[in-house]
BAFI-3210 file (N, C-alpha, C; in Angstrom, 3 decimals, decimal comma, padded with zeros to 6 digits):
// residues 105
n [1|2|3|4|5|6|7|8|9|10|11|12|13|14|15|16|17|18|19|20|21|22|23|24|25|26|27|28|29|30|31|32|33|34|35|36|37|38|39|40|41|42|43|44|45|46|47|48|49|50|51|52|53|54|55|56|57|58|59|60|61|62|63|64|65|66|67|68|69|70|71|72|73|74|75|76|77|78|79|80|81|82|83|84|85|86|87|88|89|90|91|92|93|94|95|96|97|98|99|100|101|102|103|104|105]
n.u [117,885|119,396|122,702|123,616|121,134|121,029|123,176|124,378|122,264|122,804|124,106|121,341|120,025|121,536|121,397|118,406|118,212|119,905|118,133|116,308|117,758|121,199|123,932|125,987|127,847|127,122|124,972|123,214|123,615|121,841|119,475|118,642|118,187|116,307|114,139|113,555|112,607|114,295|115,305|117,270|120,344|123,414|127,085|129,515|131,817|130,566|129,060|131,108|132,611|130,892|129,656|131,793|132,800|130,163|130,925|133,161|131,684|130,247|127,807|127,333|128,057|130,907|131,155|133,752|132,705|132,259|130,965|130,089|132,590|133,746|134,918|133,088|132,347|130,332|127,946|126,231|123,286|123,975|122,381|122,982|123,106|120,660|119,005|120,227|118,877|115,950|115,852|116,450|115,025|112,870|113,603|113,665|111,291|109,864|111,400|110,547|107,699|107,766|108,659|107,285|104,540|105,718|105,772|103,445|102,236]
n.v [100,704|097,901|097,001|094,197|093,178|094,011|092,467|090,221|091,166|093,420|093,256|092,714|094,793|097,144|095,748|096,228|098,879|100,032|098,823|101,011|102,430|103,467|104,814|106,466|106,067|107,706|108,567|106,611|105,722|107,652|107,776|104,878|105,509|107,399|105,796|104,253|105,969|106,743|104,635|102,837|103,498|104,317|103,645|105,162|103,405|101,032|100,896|100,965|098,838|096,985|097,005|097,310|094,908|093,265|094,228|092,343|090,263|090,281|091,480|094,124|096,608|099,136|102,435|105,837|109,310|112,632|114,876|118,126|118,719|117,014|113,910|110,987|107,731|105,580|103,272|100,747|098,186|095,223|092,975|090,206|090,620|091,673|089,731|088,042|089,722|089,532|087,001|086,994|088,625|087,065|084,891|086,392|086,780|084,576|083,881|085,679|085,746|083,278|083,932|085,622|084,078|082,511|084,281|085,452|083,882]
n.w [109,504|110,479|110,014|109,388|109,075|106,126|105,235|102,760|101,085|099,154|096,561|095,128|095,712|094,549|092,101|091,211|091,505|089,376|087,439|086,955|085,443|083,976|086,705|088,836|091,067|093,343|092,932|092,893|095,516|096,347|094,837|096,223|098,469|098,919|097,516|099,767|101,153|103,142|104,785|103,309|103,704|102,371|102,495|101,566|100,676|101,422|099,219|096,640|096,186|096,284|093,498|092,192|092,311|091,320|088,673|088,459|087,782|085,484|085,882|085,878|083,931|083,290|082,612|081,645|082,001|081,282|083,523|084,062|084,444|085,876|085,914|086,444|087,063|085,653|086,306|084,593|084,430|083,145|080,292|081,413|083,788|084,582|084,085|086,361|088,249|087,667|088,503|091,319|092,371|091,973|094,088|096,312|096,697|097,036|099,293|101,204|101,581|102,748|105,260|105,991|106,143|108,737|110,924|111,292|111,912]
ca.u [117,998|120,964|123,909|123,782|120,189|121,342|124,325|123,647|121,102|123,070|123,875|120,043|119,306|121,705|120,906|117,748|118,169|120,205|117,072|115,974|119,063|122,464|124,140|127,187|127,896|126,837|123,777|123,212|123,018|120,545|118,379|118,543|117,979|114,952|113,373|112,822|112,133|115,622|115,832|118,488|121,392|124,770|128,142|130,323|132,823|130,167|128,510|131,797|133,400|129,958|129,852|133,285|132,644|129,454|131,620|134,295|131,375|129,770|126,848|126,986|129,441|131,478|131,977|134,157|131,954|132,693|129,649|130,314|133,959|134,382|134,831|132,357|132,091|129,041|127,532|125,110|122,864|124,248|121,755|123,329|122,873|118,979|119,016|120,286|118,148|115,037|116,281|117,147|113,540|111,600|113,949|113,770|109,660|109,576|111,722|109,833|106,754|108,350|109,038|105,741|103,984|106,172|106,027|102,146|101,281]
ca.v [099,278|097,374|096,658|092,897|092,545|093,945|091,151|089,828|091,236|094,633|093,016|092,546|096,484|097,630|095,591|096,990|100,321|100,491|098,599|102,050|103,148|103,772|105,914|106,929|105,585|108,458|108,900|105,472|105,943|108,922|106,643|104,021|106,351|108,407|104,868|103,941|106,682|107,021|103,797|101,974|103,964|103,261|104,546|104,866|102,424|099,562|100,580|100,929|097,857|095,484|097,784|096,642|093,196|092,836|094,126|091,863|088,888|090,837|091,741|095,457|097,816|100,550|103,688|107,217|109,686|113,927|115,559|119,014|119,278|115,912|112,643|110,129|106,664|105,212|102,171|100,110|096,137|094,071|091,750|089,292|091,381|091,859|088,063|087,340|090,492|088,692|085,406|087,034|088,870|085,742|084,369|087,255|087,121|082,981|083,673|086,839|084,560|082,257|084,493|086,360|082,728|082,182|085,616|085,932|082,503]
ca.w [109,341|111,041|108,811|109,831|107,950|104,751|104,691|101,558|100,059|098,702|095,233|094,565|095,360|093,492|090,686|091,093|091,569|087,908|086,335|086,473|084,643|084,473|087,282|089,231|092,464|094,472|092,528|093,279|096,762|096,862|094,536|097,119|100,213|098,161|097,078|100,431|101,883|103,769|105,352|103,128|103,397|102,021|103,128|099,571|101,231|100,780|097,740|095,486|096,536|095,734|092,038|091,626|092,612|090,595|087,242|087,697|087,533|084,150|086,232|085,608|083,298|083,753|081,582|082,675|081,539|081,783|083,443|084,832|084,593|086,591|085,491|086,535|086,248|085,074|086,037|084,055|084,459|081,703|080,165|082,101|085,137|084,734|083,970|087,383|089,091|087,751|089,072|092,611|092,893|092,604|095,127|097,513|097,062|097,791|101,062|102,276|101,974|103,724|106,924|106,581|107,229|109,762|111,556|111,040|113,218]
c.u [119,411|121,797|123,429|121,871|120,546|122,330|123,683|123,207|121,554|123,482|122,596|119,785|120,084|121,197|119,665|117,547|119,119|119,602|116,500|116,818|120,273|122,701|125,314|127,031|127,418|125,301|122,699|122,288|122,105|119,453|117,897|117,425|116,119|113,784|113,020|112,600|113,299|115,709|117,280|119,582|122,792|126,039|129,123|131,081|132,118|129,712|129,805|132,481|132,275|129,478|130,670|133,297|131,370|129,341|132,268|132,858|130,094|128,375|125,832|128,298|129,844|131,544|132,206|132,998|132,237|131,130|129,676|131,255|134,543|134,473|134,247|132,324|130,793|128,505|126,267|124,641|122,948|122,709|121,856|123,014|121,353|118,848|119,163|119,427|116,844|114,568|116,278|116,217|112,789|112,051|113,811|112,165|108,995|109,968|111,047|108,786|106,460|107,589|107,823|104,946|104,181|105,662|104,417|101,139|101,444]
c.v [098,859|096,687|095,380|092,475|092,827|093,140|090,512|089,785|092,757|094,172|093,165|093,647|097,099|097,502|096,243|098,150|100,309|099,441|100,011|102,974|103,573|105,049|105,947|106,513|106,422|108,374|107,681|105,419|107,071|108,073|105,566|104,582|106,744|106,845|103,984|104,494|106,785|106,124|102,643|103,169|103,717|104,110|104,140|103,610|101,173|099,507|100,414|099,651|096,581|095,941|097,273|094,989|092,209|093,160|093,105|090,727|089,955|091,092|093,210|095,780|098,830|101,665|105,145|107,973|111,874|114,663|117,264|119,708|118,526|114,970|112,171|108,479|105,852|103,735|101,834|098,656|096,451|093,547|090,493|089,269|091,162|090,255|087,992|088,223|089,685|087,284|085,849|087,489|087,529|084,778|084,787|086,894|085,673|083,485|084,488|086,585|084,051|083,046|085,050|085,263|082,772|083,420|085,869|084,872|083,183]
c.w [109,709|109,526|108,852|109,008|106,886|104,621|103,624|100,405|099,282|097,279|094,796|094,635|095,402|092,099|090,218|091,136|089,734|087,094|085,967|085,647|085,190|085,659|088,025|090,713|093,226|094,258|092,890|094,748|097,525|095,898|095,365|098,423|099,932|097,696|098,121|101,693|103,413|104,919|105,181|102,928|103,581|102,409|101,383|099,538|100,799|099,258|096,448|095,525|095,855|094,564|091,420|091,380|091,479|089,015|087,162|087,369|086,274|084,791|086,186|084,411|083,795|082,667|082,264|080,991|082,073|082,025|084,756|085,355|085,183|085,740|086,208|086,229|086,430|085,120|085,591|084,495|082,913|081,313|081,437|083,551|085,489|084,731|085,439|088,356|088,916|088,539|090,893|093,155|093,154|093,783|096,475|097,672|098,142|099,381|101,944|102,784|103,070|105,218|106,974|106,882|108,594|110,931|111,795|112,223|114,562]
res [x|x|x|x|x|x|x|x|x|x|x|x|x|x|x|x|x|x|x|x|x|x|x|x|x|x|x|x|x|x|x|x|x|x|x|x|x|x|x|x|x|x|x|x|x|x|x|x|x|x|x|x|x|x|x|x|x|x|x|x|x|x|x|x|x|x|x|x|x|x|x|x|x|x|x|x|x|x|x|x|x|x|x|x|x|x|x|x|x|x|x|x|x|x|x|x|x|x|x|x|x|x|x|x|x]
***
């Protein structure tokens, strides 16, 4: 999938990918890769930067965490987070709609 379609839309699948639970940025992106069958894949560079970006706005948490002799840090969806993932599915479903109308004539 070209970079230039995911513009965007990489807050919403993350958020979704840690509805299924907390996880670690890397882990993250093999959840991603493995959940659609190794078409979305993320380079660390983008995923830690829109992690970071969607703590500072209380959308996820952070916690360091020791698993294996490393440190880790641990991201979680807030409440607040799932609140706006809910909000951002029914938006994604209206527009996909949309284009499948469109695309289908």
């Amino acid at each position: 999938m070209q970079k230039q379609e995911l513009k965007g839309h990489l807050d919403l699948i993350l958020l979704s990918a840690l509805a299924d639970g907390p996880a670690h940025g890397y882990a993250l992106i093999e959840r991603l890769r493995e959940r659609s069958d190794g078409v979305l894949t993320f380079p660390e560079g983008t995923v830690y930067p829109a992690l970071h970006k969607l703590e500072r706005q209380a959308l996820v948490s952070s916690r360091w965490v020791d698993a294996g002799g490393r440190r880790r840090r641990v991201y979680a969806l807030t409440r607040r987070g799932d609140e706006a993932r809910q909000t951002r599915v029914t938006d994604w479903r209206t527009f996909t709609r949309a284009v499948e109308a469109v695309l289908v004539r």
